[in-house]
N, C-alpha and C positions, 0 to 999 in steps of 0.2 A: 676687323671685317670690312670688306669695301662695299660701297652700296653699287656702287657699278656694274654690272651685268655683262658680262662679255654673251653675245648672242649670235648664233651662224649666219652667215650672211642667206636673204629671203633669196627664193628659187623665183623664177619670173613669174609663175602664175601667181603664186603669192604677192608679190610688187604693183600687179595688176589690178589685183583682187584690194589692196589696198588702196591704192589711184582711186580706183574707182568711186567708191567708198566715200573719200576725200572729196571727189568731185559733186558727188550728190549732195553732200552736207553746205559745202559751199554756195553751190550755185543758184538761181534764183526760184528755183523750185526746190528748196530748204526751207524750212519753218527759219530761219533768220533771214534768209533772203527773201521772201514772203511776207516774212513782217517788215521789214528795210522801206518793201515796195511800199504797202501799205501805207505808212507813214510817209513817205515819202509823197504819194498819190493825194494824203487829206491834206498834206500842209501845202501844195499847188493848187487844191481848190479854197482854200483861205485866203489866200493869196492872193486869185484870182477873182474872189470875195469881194475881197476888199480894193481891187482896182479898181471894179465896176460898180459898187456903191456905197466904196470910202468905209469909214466904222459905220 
């Protein structure tokens, strides 16, 4: 038995409908791109912490 799947090729709006999808999970209004930010944002004000009054 093959585990392979042979599958019809998607119709455009289906293709679309996927993109899309795709794009929202990615982008930075995604809870991973949200948090990316977040972290991203506390570790530049530690940072910036510690420029201006050393540990």
């Amino acid at each position: 038995m093959s585990l392979v799947q042979q599958r019809a090729p998607l119709s455009h709006e289906e293709e679309y409908k996927y993109a899309e999808m795709a794009m929202k999970w990615y982008g930075w209004g995604s809870p991973i791109g949200l948090g990316i930010l977040l972290v991203a944002l506390a570790a530049a004000a530690v940072l910036a912490r510690i420029a201006v009054y050393g540990f």
